[in-house]
C-alpha positions in Angstrom: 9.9 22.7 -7.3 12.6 22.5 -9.7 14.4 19.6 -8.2 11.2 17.5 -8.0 10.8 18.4 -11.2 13.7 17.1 -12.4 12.9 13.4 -11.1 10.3 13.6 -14.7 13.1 14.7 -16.8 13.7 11.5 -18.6 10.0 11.1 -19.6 9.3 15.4 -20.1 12.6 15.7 -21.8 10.4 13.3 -24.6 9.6 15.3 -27.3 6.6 13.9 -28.8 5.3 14.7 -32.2 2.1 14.3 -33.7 2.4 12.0 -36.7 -0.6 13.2 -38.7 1.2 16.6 -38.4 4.1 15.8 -39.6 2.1 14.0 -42.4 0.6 17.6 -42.4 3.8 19.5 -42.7 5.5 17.4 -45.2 2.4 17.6 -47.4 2.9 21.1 -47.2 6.6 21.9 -47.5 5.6 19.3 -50.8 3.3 21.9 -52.2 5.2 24.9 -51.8 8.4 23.0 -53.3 7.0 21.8 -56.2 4.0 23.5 -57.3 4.6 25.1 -60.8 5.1 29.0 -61.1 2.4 31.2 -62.8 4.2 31.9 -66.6 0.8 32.8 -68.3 0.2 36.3 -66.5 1.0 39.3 -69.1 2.5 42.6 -67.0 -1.3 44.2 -67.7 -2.8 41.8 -65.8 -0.2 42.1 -62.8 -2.4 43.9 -59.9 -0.4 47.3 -58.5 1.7 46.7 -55.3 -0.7 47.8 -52.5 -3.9 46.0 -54.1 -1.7 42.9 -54.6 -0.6 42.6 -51.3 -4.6 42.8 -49.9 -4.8 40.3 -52.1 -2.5 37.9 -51.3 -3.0 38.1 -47.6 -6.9 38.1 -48.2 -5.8 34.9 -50.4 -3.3 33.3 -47.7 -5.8 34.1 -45.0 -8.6 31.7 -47.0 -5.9 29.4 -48.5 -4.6 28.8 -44.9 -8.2 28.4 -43.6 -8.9 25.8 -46.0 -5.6 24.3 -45.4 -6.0 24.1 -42.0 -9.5 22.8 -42.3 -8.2 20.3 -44.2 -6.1 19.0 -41.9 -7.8 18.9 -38.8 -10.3 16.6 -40.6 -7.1 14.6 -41.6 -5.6 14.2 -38.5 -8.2 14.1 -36.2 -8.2 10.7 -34.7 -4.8 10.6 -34.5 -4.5 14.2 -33.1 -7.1 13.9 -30.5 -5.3 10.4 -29.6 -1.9 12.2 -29.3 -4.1 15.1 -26.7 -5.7 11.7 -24.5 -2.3 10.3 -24.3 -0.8 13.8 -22.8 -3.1 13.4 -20.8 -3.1 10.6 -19.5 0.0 10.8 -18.6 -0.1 14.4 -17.0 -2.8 12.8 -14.6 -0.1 10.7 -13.3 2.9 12.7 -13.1 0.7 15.3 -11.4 0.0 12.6 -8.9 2.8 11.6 -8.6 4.3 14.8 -8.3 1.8 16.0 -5.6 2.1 12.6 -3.3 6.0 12.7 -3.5 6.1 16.2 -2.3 3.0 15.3 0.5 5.2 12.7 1.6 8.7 14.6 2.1 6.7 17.4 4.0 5.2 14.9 6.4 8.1 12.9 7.2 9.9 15.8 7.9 7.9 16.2 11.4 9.0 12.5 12.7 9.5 14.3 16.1 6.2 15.8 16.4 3.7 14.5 19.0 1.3 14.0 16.7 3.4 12.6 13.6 1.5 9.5 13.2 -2.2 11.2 13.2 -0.4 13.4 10.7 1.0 10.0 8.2 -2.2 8.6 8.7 -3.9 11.5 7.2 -1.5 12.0 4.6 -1.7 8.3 3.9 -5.6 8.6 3.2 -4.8 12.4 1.1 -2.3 10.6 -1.3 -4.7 7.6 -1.8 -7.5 9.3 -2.5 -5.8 11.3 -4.8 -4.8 8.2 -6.8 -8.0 6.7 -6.3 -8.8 9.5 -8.7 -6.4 9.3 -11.2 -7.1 5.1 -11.6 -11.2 5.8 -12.0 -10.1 8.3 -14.5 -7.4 6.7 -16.5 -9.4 3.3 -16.6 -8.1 0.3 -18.2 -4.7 -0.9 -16.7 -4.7 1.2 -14.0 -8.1 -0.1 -12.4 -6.2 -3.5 -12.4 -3.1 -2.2 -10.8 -5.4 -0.9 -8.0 -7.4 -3.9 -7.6 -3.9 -5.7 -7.1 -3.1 -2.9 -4.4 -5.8 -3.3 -2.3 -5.4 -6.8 -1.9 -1.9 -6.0 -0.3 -2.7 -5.3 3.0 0.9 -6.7 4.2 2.1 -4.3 2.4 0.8 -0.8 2.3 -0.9 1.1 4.9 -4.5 0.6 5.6 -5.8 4.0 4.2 -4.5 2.8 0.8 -5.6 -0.8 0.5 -9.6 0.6 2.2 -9.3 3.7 -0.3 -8.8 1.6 -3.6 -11.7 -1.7 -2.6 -14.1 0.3 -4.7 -12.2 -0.6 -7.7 -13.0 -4.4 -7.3 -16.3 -3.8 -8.1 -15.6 -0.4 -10.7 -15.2 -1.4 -13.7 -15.5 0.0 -17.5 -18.0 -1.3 -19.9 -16.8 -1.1 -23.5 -20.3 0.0 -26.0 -21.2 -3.2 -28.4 -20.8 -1.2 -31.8 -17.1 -1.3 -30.5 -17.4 -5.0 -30.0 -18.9 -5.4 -33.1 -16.1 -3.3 -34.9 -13.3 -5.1 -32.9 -14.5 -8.5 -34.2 -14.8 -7.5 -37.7 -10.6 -6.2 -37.3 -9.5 -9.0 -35.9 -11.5 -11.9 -37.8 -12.7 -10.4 -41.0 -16.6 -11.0 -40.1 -19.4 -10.1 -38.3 -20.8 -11.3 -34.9 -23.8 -11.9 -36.8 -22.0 -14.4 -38.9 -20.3 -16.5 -35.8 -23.4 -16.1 -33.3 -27.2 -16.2 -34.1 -28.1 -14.5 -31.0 -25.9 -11.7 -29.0 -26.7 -10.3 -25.9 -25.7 -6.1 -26.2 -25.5 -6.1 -22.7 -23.0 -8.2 -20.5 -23.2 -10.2 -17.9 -20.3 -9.3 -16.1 -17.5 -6.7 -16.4 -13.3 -7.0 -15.3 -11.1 -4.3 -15.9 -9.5 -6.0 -18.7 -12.8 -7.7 -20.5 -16.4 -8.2 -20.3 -18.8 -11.4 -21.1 -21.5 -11.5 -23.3 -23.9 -14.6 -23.7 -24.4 -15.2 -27.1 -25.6 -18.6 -29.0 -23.8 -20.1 -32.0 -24.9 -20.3 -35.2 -23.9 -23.3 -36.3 -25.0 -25.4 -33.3 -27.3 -23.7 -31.3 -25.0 -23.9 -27.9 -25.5 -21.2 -25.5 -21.9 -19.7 -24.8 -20.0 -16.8 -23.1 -18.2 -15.0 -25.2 -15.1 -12.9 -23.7 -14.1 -9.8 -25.3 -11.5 -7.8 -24.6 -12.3 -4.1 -23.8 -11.0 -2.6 -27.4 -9.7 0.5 -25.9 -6.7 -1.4 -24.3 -4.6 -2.2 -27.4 -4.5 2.0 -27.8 -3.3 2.4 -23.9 -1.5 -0.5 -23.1 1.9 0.3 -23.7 1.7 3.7 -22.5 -0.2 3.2 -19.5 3.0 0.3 -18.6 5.2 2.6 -19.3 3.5 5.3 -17.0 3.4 2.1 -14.1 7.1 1.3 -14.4 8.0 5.1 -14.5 6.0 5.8 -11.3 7.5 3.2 -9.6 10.7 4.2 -10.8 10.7 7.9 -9.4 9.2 6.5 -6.1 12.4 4.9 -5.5 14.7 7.8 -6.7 12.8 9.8 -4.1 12.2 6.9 -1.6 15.3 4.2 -2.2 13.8 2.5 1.0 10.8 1.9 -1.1 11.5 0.3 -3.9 8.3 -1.4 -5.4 9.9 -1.7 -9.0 9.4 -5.5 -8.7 5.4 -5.0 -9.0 6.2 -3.1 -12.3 8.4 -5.5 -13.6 6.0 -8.3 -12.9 2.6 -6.1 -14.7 5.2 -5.8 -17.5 5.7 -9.8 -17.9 2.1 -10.7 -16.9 0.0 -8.6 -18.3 0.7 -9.1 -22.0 0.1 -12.5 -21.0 -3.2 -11.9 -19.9 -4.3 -9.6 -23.0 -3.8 -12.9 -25.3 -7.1 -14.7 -24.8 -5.2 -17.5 -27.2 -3.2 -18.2 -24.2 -5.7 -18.1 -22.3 -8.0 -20.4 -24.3 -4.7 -23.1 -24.2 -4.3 -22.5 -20.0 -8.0 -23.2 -19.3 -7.7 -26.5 -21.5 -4.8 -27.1 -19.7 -6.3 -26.9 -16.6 -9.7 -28.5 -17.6 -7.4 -31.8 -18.6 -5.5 -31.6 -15.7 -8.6 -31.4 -13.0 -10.7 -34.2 -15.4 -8.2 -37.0 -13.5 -8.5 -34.7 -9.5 -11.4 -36.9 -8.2 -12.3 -35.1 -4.8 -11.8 -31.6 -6.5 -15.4 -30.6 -7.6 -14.2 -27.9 -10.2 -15.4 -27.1 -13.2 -13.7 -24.9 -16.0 -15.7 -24.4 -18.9 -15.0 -26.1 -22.3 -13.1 -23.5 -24.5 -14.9 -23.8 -28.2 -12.5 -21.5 -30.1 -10.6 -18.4 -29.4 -8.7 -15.5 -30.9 -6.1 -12.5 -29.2 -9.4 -10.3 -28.2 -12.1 -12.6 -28.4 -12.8 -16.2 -26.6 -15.6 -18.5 -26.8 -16.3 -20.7 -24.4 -19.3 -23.1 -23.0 -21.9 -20.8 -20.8 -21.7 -22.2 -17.1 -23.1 -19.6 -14.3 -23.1 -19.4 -10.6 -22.9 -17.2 -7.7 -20.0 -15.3 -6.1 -18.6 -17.0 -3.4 -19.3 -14.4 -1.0 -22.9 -14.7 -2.0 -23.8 -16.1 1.9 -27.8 -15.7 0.8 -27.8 -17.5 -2.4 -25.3 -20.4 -1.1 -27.8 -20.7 2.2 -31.2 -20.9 0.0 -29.7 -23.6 -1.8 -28.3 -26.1 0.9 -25.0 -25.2 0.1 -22.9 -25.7 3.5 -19.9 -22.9 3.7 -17.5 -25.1 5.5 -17.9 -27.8 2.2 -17.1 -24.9 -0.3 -14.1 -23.8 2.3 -12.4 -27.2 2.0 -12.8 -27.4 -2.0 -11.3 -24.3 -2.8 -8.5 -25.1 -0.3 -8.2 -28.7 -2.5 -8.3 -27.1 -5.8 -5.7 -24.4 -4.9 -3.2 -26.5 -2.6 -3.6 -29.2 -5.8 -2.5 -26.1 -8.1 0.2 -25.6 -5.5 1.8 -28.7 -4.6 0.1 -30.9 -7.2 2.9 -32.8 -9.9 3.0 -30.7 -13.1 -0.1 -28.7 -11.7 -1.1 -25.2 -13.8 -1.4 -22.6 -10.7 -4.1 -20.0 -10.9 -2.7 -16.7 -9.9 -5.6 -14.5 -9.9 -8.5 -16.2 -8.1 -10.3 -13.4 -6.2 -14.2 -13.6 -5.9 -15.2 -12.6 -9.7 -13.1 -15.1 -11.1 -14.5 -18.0 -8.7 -17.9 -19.0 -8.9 -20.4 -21.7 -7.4 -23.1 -23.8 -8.6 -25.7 -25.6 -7.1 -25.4 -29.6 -8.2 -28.1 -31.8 -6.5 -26.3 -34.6 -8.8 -23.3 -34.6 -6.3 -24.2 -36.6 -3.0 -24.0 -35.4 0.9 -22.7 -32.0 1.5 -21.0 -31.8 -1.5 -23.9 -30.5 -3.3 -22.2 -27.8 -5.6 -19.5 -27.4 -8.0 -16.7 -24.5 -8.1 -16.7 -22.9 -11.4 -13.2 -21.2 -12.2 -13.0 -18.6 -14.7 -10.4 -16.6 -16.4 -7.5 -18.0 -16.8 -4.8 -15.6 -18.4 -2.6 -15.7 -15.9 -0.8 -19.3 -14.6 2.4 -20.4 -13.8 4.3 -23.6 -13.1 6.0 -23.5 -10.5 9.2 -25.7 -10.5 9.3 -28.9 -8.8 12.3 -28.1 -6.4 10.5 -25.1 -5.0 7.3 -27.2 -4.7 8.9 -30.0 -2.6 10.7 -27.2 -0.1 7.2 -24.9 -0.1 5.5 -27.9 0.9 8.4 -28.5 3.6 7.9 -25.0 4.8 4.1 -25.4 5.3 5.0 -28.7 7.1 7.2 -26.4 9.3 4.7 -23.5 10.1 1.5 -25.7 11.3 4.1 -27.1 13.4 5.3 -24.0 14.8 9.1 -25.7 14.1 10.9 -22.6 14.1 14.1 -24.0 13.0 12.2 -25.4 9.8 10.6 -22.7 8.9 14.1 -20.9 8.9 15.8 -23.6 6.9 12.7 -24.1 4.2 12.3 -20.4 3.9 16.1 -19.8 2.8 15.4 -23.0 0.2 12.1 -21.4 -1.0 13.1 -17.6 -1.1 16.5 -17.1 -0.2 15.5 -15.5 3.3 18.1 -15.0 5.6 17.9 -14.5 9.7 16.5 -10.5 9.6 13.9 -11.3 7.0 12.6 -14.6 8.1 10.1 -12.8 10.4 8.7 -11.0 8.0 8.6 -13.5 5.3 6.8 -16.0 7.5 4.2 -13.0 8.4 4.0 -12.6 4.6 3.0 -16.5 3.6 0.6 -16.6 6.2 -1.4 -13.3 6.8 -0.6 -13.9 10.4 2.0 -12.4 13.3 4.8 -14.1 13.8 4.5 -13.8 17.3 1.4 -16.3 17.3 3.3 -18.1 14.1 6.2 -19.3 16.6 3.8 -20.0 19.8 3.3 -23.4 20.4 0.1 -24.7 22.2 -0.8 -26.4 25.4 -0.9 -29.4 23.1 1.6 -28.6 20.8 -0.3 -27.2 17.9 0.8 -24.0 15.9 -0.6 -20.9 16.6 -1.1 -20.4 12.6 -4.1 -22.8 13.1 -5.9 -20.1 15.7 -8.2 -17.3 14.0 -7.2 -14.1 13.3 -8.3 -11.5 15.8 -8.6 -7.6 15.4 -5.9 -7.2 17.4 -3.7 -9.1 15.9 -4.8 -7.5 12.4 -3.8 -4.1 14.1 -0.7 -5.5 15.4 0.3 -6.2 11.7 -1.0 -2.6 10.5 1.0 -0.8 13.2 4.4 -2.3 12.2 3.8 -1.7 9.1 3.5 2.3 9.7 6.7 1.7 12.6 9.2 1.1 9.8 8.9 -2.5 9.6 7.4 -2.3 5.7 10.5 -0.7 4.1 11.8 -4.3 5.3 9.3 -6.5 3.6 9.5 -4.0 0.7 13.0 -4.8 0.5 12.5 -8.6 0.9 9.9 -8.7 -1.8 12.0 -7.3 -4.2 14.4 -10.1 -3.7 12.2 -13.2 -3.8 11.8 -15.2 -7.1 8.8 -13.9 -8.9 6.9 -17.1 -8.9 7.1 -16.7 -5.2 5.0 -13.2 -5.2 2.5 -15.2 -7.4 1.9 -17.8 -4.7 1.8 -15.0 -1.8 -0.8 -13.5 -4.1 -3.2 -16.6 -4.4 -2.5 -17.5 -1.0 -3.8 -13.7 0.2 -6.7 -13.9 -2.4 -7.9 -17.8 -1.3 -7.6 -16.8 2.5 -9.7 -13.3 1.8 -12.1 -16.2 0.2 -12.0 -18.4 3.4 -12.7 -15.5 6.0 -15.8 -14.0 3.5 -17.3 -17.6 4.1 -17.8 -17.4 8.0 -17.6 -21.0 8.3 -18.2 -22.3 11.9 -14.5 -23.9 12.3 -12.0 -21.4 11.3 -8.7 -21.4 9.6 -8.2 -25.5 11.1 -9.9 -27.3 8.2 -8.2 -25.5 5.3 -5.1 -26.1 7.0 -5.7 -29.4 7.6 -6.2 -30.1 3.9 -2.7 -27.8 3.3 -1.1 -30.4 5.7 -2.2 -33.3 3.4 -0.9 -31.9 0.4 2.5 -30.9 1.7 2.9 -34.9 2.9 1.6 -35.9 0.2 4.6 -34.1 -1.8 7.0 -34.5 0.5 6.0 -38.7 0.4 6.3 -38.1 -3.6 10.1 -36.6 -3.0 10.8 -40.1 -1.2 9.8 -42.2 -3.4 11.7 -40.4 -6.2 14.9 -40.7 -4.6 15.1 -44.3 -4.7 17.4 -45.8 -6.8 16.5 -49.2 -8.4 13.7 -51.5 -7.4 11.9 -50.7 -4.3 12.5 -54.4 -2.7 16.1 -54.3 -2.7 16.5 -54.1 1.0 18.0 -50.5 1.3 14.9 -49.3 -0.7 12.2 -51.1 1.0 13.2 -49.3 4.2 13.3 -45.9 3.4 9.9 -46.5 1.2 8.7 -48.1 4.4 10.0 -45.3 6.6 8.6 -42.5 4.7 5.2 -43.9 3.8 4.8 -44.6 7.4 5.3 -40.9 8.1 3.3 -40.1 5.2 0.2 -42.1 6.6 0.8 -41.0 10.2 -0.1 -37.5 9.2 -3.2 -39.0 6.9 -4.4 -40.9 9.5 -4.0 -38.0 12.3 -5.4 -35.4 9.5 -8.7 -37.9 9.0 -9.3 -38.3 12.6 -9.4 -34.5 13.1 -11.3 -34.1 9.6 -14.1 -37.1 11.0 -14.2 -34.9 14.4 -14.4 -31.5 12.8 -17.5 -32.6 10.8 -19.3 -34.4 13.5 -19.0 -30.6 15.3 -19.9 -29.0 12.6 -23.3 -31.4 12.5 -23.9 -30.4 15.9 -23.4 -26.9 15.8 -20.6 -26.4 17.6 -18.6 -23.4 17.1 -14.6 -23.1 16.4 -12.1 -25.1 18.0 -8.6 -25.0 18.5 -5.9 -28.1 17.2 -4.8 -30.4 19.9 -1.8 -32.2 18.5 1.2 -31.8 16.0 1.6 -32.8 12.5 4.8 -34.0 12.5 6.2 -37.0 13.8 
């Protein structure tokens, strides 16, 4: 026990000390230092020995009372803050302690017949046990399990089941300390901003909750986003307490070294407690989507915001997994499929595009529209938008390449755009191609009867457990080792693309993955048509330049025109009924 007690040295070997006490003590030590002796007392008056002594300790005993009475009312709030934070932190080195110690006793019996019954179990033990820990600790940590569970390519399937509660647990801060958080941070009252102010919220993340509220000045019904005010007190501790987890899981487990996911909550997440930022990327966004015409998005108006508190037009919906509401109102699945795969590949491979990085189902919304003609009968209402990226144009043009690659099952383009993208070389490729895609690489590199990729085929459930059982073989301490080598941008995009495609398969459309990887197709040609044009050098009808424009927007429009066809004849399917079908041709030339 000692030597796994040694791993916490660095953070036990701390010494932390209460500052109101040392307030406390000084005040004290003060006091005693300078308080004036009594020179007034005549020798008559002066008590014998043993009576004095009584005296004094009956005098010390009250004086210290007092004293220490004094004090706790003092310190309180600070001393009861210094007791949360211990712990807080003693839940998760306890965890941790326990699942480190779980896990070296298990994989000691690798040669055991029943070793793998045995992981799985300890899998589910240690996740549960966290599970525990997160619901307790609240705040950060319900959003670092939210992220967890969404990595199913990742970690073991006891983990990622274990924390999906958590996407749907989360804390709701009381409204007097709303009401106190406004008046620190903007001098004034709700009251004086908002004539009306709903006490309850309408909705609840890990990291903020919405109210609806209507202004005073104007009248306007609005959502107003608060953050949950407990966070500024934990949020540097419980980051620290994520980085130094993850840290003595890889002095104990070098093969599993998830510091990367630390390192990215420490860059992100400060991001995403600024609601200012935020305010600036969803006006960002809003401007850049007013000029998208076959994007039906909508991202509400942002009327005025502050570090804790944003304001922002009041636009409602349903949840996109919401199969009941978005049948009652006409709303056809396979239309809302293809407009999140346009808004999201636009974010992607778009020129100069702001990319979304958090878009799972509480942060996506749709809304009925009978304004909007045909099918398209709804719009997709996006909401918080702390956390975005630009991706640089380079990386764009070769992702888009990649993609090109994959629904083309072009093995030797996937392994040349995947180095360009991520640096990958020949033992990771496999791994990394499983990783973009969700999908076996097996089925990524088969090519069809008629040429098409595998990746445009549905994902079975035993292909899923295919992917789950190499994970617990040994294969995840590779991608483990592969993520923590890829540009960080590029985890971003793995995460939207897992988070969109968890979207897709909650929709049950009638054709599959083939439509939204139709409209992926079109985006990478578009960009890779874009890259052409760029390269030219002077005038486009100097001779030189008119051919290569000609040659690449001839590919460019062999893959539209191919793309519409199968488009025209997946619709005309879907009008009949029919179920899924598989691609019958290639994308490339």
């Amino acid at each position: 026990m000692m030597s796994t007690f040694s791993a916490f040295s660095p953070f036990l070997g701390r010494t932390w000390i209460c500052r109101a006490c040392v307030r406390s003590q000084q005040t004290i030590a003060q006091r005693s230092t300078f308080a004036p002796r009594n020179t007034f007392a005549t020798r008559a008056d002066v008590p014998r020995s043993g009576e004095s002594s009584k005296r004094r300790r009956r005098l010390w005993i009250a004086g210290g009372g007092l004293a220490m009475g004094a004090a706790a009312v003092t310190v309180n709030d600070e001393a009861k803050h210094a007791y949360v934070a211990a712990q807080r932190s003693y839940r998760v080195v306890a965890t941790l302690v326990l699942n480190i110690r779980d896990y070296r006793h298990i994989l000691k019996r690798d040669d055991e017949p029943d070793y793998h019954e045995q992981l799985k179990a300890c899998h589910l033990r240690c996740a549960k046990r966290t599970l525990r820990t997160l619901e307790k600790n609240g705040s950060i940590f319900i959003k670092l399990g939210q992220h967890l569970s969404s990595m199913n390519y990742l970690l073991p399937n006891e983990w990622c089941d274990t924390f999906i509660p958590l996407q749907d647990k989360c804390p709701v801060s009381s409204f007097e300390s709303i009401q106190e958080m406004c008046r620190r941070d903007t001098g004034l009252e709700l009251s004086d901003f908002f004539s009306e102010f709903e006490e309850q919220p309408i909705g609840a993340a890990s990291l903020a909750q919405v109210h609806r509220a209507t202004v005073r000045e104007t009248g306007q019904k609005v959502a107003v986003k608060v953050q949950h005010p407990a966070l500024d007190e934990w949020a540097k501790l419980d980051l620290a307490l994520t980085s130094f987890s993850f840290a003595t899981l890889k002095r104990w487990f070098p093969e599993y070294d998830l510091t990367w996911l630390s390192d990215e909550m420490q860059l992100s997440l400060p991001q995403e407690l600024d609601f200012a930022r935020e305010g600036q990327n969803a006006t960002r966004a809003r401007e850049y989507f007013s000029h998208v015409r076959d994007a039906p998005v909508i991202i509400p108006r942002v009327i005025w915001s502050k570090r804790r508190i944003l304001v922002m037009e009041y636009v409602s919906g349903f949840r996109t997994d919401d199969l009941k509401s978005l049948d009652e109102n006409g709303i056809d699945r396979d239309e809302v499929s293809a407009a999140l795969a346009r808004i999201f590949n636009e974010m992607i491979f778009g020129r100069d595009a702001p990319l979304h990085c958090d878009p799972h189902g509480g942060n996506i919304a749709i809304r009925y529209n009978p304004s909007r003609k045909g099918k398209a009968n709804f719009d997709v209402v996006l909401y918080d938008h702390g956390l975005y990226r630009d991706i640089p144009m380079p990386l764009r043009r070769n992702y888009a390449k990649l993609w090109l690659a994959v629904l083309d099952a072009d093995e030797a383009g996937m392994r040349k755009y995947a180095y360009e993208v991520a640096g990958i070389r020949e033992e990771h490729f496999p791994l990394f191609a499983s990783a973009i895609t969700g999908r076996d690489y097996t089925v990524l590199a088969k090519k069809e009867k008629g040429g098409a990729g595998g990746v445009m085929t549905t994902r079975t459930n035993e292909e899923k457990k295919v992917i789950g059982d190499a994970l617990g073989e040994g294969l995840i301490e590779s991608l483990i080792e592969l993520l923590g080598q890829v540009p960080r941008v590029i985890l971003l995009i793995l995460k939207t693309n897992d988070l969109t495609r968890s979207l897709d398969e909650g929709l049950h459309t009638r054709q599959g993955p083939m439509r939204t990887f139709l409209i992926l197709a079109r985006y990478a040609s578009r960009t890779v048509y874009e890259e052409s044009l760029d390269n030219l050098s002077g005038s486009v009808l100097w001779p030189s330049n008119f051919l290569s424009w000609l040659g690449a927007w001839t590919r460019h429009m062999r893959v539209e025109l191919q793309l519409s066809s199968y488009e025209t004849y997946l619709k005309l399917r879907a009008l009949l009924g029919l179920r899924k079908i598989e691609m019958m041709d290639s994308f490339r030339e």
